[in-house]
C-alpha positions as CSV (number, residue, x, y, z in Angstrom):
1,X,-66.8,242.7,2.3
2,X,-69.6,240.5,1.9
3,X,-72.9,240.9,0.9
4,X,-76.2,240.7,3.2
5,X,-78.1,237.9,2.8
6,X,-82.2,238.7,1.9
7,X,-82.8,237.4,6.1
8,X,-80.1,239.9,7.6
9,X,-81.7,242.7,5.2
10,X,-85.1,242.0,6.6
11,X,-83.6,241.8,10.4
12,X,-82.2,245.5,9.8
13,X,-85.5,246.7,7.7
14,X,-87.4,245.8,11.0
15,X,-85.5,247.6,13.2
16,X,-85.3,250.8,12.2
17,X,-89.1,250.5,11.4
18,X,-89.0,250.2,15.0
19,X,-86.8,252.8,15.9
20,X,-88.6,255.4,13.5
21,X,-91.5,254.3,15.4
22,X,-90.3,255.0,18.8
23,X,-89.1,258.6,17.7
24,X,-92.5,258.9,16.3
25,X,-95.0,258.3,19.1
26,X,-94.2,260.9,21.4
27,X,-94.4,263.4,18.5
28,X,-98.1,262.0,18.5
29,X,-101.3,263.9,19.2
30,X,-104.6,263.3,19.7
31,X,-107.1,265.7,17.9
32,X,-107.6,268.0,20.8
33,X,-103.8,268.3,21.3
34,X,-103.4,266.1,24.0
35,X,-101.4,263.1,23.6
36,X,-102.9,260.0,22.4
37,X,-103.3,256.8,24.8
38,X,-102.8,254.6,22.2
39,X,-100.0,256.3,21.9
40,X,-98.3,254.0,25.1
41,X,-99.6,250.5,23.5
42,X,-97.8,251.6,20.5
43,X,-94.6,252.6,22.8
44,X,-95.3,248.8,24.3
45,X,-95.5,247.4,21.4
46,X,-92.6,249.0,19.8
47,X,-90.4,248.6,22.7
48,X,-91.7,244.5,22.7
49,X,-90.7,244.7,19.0
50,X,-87.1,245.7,19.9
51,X,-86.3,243.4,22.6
52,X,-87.5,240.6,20.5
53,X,-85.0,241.8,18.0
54,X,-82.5,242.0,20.1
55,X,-82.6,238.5,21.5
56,X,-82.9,237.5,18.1
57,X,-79.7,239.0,16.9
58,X,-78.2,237.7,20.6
59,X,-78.9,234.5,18.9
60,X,-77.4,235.0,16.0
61,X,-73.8,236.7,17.7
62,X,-73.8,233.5,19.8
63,X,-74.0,230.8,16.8
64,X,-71.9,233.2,14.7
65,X,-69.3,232.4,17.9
66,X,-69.8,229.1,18.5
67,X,-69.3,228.2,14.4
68,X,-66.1,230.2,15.0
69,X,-65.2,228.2,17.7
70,X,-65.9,225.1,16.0
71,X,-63.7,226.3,12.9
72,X,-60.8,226.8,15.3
73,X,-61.2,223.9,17.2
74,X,-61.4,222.1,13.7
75,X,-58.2,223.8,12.5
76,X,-56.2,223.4,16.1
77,X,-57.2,219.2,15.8
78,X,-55.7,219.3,11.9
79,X,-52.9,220.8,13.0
80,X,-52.8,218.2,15.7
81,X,-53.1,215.9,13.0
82,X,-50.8,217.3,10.3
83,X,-47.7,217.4,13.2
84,X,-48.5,213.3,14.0
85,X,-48.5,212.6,10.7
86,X,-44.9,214.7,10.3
87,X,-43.7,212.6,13.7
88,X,-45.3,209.8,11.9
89,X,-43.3,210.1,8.6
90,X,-40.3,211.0,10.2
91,X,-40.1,207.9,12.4
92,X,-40.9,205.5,9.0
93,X,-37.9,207.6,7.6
94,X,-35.5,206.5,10.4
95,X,-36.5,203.0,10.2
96,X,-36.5,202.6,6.4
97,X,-32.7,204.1,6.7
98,X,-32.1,201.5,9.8
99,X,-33.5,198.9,7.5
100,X,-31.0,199.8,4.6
101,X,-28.0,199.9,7.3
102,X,-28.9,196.4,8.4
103,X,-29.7,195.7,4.5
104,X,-26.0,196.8,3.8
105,X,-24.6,194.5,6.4
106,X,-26.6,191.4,5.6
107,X,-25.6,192.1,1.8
108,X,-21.4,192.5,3.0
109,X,-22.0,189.5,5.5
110,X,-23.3,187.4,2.0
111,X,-20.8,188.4,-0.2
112,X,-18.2,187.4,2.2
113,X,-19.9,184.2,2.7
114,X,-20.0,183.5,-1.2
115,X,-15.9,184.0,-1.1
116,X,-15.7,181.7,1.5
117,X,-18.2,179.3,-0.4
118,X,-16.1,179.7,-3.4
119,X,-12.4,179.4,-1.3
120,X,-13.9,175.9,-0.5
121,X,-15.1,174.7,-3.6
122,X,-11.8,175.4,-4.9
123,X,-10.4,173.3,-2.2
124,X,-12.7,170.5,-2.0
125,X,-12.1,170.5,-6.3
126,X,-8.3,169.7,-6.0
127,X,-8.6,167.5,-3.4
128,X,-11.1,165.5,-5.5
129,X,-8.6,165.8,-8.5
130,X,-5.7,164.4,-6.1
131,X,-7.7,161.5,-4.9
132,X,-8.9,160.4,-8.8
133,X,-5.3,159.6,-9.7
134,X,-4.0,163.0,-11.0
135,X,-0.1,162.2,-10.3
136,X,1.6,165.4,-11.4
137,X,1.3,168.7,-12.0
138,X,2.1,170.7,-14.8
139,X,4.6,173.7,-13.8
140,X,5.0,175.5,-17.6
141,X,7.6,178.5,-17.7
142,X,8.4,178.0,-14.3
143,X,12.3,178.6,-13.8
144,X,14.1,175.6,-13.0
145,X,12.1,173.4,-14.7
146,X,11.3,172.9,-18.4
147,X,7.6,173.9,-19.9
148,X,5.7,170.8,-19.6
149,X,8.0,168.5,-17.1
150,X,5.9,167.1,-14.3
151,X,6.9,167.7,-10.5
152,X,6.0,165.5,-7.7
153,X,3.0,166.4,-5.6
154,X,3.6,166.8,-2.3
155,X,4.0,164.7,0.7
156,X,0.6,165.5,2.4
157,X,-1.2,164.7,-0.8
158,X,0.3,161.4,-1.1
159,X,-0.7,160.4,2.4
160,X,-4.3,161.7,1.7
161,X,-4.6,158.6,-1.3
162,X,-1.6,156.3,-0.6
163,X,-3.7,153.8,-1.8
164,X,-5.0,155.4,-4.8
165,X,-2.4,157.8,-5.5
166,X,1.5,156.3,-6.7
167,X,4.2,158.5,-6.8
């Protein structure tokens, strides 16, 4: 429970000044034993008092209700804003695992290219060696034919460099 603050105190001091008061006055009289005139002003004045109070402390309820209002409307907007931010992150989720599919395909797609690249290199490497002259080729351990004996190239390469290539 919280504690009063020194304004709230005063507000409820007041009031049952006033009420004390209004129990008072009627008990009141004059010094003959009749009641005392005054004794209505007071009533008026006491009466005054407590409707004054009471719109003040109408005030108060509605402010009290409206800052409540406030703090739920507050809370109802972060929660608004925490669940876009979650629809927000999961969405950058999906595309960042999208983007690492389309990552993994571009990275397979590359190293199928470099085979291909390197397929043709190896190509294009002994079809340069056929057309500088390279007659033979060495066969070593191969059955049939003794470590180290040459063996004719064949046909296809010696129509590439019939001019170069003798055979």
């Amino acid at each position: 429970m919280r504690t009063r603050t020194p304004k709230e105190t005063a507000i409820l001091c007041g009031a049952g000044v006033l009420a004390l008061a209004l129990l008072l006055i009627p008990l009141e009289r004059g010094p003959s034993g009749s009641p005392d005139h005054n004794g209505y002003l007071l009533i008026g004045l006491a009466v005054a008092g407590v409707a004054a109070l009471a719109v003040v402390l109408w005030f108060r309820y509605l402010t009290a209700r409206k800052r409540g209002q406030i703090e739920l409307t507050g809370a109802e907007q972060y929660r608004q804003l925490a669940d876009e931010y979650r629809r927000l992150a999961d969405i950058a989720i999906t595309e960042q695992e999208h983007t690492d599919l389309k990552l993994g395909d571009v990275s397979a797609q590359l190293d199928y290219l470099r085979e291909q690249n390197e397929s043709l290199q190896k190509i294009l490497k002994e079809v340069e060696w056929g057309q500088r002259g390279i007659r033979t080729r060495r066969a070593p351990g191969r059955p049939g034919s003794p470590a180290g004996r040459a063996f004719p190239r064949p046909a296809s390469w010696r129509r590439l460099g019939a001019g170069v290539l003798t055979g």
